[in-house]
C-alpha positions in Angstrom: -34.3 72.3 -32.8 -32.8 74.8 -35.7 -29.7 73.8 -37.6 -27.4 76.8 -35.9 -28.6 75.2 -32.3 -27.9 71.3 -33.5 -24.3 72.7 -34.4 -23.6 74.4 -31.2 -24.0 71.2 -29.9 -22.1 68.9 -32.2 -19.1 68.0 -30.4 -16.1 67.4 -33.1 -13.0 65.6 -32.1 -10.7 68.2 -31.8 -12.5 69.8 -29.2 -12.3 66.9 -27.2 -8.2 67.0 -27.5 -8.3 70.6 -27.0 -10.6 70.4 -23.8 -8.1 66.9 -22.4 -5.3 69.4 -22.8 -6.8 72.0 -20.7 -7.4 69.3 -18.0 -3.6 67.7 -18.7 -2.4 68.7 -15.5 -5.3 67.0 -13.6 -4.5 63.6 -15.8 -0.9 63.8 -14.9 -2.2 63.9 -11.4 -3.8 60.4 -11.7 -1.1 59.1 -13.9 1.7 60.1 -11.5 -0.8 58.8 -8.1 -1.7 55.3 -10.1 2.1 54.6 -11.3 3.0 55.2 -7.5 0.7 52.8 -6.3 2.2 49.9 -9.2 5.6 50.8 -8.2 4.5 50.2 -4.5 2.7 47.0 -5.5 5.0 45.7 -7.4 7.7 46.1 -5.1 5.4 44.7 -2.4 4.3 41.3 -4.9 6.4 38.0 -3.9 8.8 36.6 -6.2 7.8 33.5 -7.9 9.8 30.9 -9.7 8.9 28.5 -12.7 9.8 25.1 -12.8 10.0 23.0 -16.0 10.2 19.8 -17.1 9.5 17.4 -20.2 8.1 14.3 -20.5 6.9 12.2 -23.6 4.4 9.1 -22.5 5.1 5.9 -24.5 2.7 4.6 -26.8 0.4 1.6 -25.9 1.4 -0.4 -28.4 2.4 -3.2 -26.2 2.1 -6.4 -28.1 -0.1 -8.7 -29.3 0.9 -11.7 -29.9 -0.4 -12.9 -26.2 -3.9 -12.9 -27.7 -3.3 -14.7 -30.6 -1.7 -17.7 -28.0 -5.0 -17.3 -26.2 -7.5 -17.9 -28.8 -5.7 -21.2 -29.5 -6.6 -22.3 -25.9 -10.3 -20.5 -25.5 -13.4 -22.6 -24.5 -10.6 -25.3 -23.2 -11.9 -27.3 -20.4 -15.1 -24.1 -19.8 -12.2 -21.8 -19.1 -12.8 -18.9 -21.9 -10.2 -16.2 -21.1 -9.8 -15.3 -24.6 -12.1 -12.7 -23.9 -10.7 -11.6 -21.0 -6.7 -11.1 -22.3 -7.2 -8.9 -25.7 -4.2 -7.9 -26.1 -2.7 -6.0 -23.6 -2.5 -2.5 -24.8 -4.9 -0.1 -23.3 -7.0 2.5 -24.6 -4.8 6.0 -25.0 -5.0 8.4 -21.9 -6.2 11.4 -22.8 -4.1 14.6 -22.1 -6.7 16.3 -20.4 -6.3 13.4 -17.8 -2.2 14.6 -17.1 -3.7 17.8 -15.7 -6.3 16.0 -12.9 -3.3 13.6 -11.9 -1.5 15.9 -10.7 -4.4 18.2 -9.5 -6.5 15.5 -7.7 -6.8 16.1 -4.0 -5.4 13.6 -2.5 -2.0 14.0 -4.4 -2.2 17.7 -3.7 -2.9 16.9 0.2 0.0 14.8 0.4 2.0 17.3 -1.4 1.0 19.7 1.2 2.6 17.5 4.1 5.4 15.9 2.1 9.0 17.5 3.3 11.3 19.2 0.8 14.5 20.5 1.1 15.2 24.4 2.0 17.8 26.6 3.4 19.5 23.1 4.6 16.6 22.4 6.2 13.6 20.0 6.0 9.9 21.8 6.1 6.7 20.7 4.4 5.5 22.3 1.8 2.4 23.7 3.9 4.7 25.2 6.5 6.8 26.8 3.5 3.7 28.6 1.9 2.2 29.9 5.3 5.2 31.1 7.1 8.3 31.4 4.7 6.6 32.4 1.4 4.7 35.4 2.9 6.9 37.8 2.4 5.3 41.0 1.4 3.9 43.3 3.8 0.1 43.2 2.5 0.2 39.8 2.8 1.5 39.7 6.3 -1.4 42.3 7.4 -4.0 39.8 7.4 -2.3 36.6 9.0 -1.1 39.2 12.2 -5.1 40.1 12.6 -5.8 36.4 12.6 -3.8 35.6 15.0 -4.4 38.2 17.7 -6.7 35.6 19.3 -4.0 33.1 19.7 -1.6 35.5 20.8 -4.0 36.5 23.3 -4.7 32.8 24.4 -0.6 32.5 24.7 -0.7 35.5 26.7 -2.8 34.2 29.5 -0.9 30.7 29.7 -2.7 28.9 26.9 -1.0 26.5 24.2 -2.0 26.8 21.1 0.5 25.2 18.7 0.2 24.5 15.5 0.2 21.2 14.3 2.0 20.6 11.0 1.0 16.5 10.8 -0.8 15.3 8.1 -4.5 14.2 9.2 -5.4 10.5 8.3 -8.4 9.9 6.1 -9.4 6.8 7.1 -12.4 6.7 4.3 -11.3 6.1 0.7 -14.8 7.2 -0.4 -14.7 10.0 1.8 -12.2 12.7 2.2 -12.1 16.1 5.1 -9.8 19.0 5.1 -9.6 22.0 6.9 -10.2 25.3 5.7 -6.8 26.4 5.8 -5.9 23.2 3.9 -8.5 23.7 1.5 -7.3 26.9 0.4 -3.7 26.1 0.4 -4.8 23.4 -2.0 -6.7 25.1 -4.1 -3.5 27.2 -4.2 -0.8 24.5 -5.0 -3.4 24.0 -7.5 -3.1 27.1 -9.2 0.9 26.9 -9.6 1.1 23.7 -11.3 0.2 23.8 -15.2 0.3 20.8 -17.3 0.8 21.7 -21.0 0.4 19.1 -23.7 1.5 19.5 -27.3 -0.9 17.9 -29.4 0.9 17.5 -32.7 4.2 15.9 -31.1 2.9 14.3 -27.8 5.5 16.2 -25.8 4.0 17.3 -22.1 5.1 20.3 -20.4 4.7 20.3 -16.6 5.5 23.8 -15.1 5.0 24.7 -11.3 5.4 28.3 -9.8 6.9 28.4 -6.4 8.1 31.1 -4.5 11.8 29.4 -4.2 13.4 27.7 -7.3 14.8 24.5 -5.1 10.6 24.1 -3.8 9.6 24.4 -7.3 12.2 22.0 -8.9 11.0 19.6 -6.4 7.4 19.8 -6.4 8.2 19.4 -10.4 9.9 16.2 -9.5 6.9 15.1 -7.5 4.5 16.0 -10.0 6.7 13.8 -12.6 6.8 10.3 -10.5 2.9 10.8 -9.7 2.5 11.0 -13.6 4.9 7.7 -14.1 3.6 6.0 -11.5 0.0 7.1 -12.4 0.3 5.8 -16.6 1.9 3.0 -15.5 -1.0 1.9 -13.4 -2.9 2.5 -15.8 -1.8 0.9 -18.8 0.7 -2.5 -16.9 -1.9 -2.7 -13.9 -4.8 -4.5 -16.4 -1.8 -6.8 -17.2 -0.6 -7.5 -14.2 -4.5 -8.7 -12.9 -4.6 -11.0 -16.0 -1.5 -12.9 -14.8 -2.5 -13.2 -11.2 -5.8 -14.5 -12.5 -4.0 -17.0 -15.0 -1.9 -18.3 -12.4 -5.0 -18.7 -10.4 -6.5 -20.2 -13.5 -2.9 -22.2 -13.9 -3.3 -24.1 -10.1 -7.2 -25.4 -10.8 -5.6 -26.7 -14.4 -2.7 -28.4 -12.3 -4.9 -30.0 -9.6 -7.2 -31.5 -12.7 -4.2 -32.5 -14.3 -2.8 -34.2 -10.6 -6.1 -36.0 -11.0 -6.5 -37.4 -14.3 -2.9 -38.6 -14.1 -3.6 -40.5 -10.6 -6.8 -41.8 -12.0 -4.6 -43.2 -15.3 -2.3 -44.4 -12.9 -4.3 -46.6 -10.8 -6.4 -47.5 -13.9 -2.6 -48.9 -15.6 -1.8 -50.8 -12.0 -4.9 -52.7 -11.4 -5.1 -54.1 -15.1 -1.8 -55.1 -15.8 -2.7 -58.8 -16.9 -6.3 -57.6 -18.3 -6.4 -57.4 -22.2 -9.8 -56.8 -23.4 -11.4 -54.1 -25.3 -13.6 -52.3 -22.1 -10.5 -52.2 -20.6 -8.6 -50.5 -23.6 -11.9 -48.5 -24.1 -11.1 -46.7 -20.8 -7.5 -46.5 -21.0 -7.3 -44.4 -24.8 -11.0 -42.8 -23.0 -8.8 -41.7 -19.4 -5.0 -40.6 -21.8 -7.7 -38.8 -23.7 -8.4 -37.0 -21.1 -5.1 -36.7 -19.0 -3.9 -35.3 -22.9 -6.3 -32.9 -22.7 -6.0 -31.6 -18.9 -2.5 -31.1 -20.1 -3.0 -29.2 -23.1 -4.7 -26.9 -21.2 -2.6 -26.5 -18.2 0.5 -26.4 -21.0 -1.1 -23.4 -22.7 -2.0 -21.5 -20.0 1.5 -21.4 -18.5 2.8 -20.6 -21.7 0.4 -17.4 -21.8 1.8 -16.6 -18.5 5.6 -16.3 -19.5 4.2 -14.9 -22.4 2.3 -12.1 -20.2 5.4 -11.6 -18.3 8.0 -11.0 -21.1 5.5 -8.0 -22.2 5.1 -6.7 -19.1 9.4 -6.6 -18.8 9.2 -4.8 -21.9 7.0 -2.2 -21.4 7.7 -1.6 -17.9 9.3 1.9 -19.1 6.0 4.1 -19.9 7.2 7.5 -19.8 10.4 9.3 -21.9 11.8 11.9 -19.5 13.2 14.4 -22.0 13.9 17.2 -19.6 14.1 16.4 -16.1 12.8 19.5 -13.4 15.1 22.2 -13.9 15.9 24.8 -10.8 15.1 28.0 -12.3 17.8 30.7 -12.4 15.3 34.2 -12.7 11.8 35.0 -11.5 9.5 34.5 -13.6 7.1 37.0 -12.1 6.1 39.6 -11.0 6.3 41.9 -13.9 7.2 44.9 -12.3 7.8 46.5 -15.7 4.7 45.8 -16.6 2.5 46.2 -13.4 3.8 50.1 -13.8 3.2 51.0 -17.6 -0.2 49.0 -17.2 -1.3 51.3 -14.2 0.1 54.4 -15.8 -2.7 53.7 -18.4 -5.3 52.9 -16.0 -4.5 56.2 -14.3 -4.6 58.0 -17.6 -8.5 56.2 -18.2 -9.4 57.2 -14.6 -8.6 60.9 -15.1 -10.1 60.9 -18.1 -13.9 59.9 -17.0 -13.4 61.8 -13.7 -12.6 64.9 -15.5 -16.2 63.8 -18.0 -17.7 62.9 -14.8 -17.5 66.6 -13.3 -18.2 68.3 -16.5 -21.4 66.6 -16.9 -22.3 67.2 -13.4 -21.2 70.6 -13.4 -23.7 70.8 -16.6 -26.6 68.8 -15.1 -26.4 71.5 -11.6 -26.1 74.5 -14.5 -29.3 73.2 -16.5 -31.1 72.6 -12.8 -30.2 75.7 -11.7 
């Protein structure tokens, strides 16, 4: 190739503004068709509402003076539960975990059946999202083909009502949905978002419905499965470790019951007896009483003890803002949706009008 033909075919960026303006009218043309179509969507997208609240989860610095109490009475009578009450603070919960709380099935199933107030009226969330939240007309195009063959069923005398109870899962191992509720839960999932600030502590619990009073309350919900689910967590090891020292507490009493009766009867039939057997097996038998009672002493005392922690940690979760009922929309964009397919337009109409050139080229150079 000569250096006069390598220049024809250098392509310089000025000539690629000057050919665009030639073409300007045919850009314009996708432009104005692409920011119709945004206009229409966006007109056409449901309203959705955003939800906040803020919560700050207590410390687990609950304290620790319990175990200290318990290592004075470990290895007492084969009973070790030194061990077994370190202290009952908890290792932290991780604020990843938050998030799967509230977006666990089974919370988000019950969700879906649980009744919430709208329009003066009671409906469950499941019946809000499939026949009050659909709104838009695209969205209603595919739920009227879907249910041509019930209409048609209904036409000929058939009943073929919806039911709007919650199925029982009999299997705690094992758990069944539908497909319609799997997807509505995967969609509940989706609107709830669980934001956690890592320098302060402070969580963030937003949830997009398309009503602000449904989104306020499924807030709400999502804040007393959190409480209830930390407090589980970090009183429910405590609580075990009292019902097992008060089970610990009645086998201490009935040895104690028993070492005093055998003291007893050992006091009654010796009365007039002095001699050293005898007082061998008295200090030998208070010996022992002494000690059932040290034991059944100490363990009862760890149990008020056990108690008066778990009274004072019973609060586990600082609401700072409670779910607020939100006042604007927080999408759609409609703004935005417009401008950002005015600019897809403009990229469209750009590589269509490249697309033709180099096609009308390739026919010329085949031709």
């Amino acid at each position: 190739m000569s250096g006069s033909d390598y220049q024809k075919d250098e392509v310089s960026i000025f000539d690629i503004f000057e050919f665009l303006l030639e073409k300007k009218k045919v850009i314009i043309r996708y432009v104005i068709g692409f920011a119709i179509t945004g206009v229409l969507l966006s007109l056409d997208a449901g309203v959705e509402f955003t939800s906040a609240s803020k919560i700050l989860p207590r410390s687990d610095q609950v304290g620790t003076s319990s175990s200290d109490l318990i290592s004075k009475f470990s290895g007492l009578g084969g009973i070790d539960i030194s061990g077994f009450l370190g202290g009952v603070s908890t290792s932290g919960i991780s604020p990843m975990l938050y998030s799967e709380v509230v977006k666990n099935n089974s919370f988000v199933f019950d969700l879906l059946y649980s009744n919430f107030s709208y329009k003066n009226d009671s409906v469950s969330l499941k019946q809000f999202l499939t026949e009050e939240a659909r709104s838009s007309i695209l969205s209603k195009v595919p739920d009227f083909l879907y249910s041509i063959p019930s209409r048609i069923f209904k036409l000929f005398g058939g009943d073929n009502t919806d039911d709007q109870s919650q199925p029982e899962n009999t299997d705690r191992y094992i758990q069944k949905y539908s497909l319609e509720d799997e997807e509505l839960i995967l969609n509940i999932k989706d609107r709830i978002l669980v934001e956690t600030d890592t320098e302060t502590g402070i969580m963030m619990i937003l949830v997009d419905m398309p009503s602000p009073e449904i989104a306020a309350q499924v807030n709400k919900k999502c804040l007393q499965r959190i409480e209830a689910f930390v407090e589980e967590y970090r009183l429910g090891n405590t609580k075990g470790k009292i019902e097992y020292l008060q089970t610990q507490l009645k086998d201490a009493e009935n040895k104690l019951n028993k070492e005093l009766e055998i003291l007893s009867e050992l006091k009654d039939s010796n009365k007039a007896v002095i001699a050293s057997d005898y007082l061998l097996r008295l200090e030998g038998q208070q010996a022992k009483y002494n000690f059932a009672f040290s034991i059944y002493a100490g363990i009862q005392q760890q149990i008020e003890q056990a108690k008066l922690s778990l009274l004072e940690e019973k609060i586990v979760i600082d609401l700072l803002e409670p779910a607020k009922v939100p006042n604007e929309k927080s999408a759609p964009r409609r703004t935005l949706i417009v401008i950002a397919f005015c600019f897809l337009g403009g990229f469209v109409g750009i590589v269509a009008i490249y697309l033709r050139k180099f096609a009308a080229l390739y026919n010329d150079r085949k031709s």
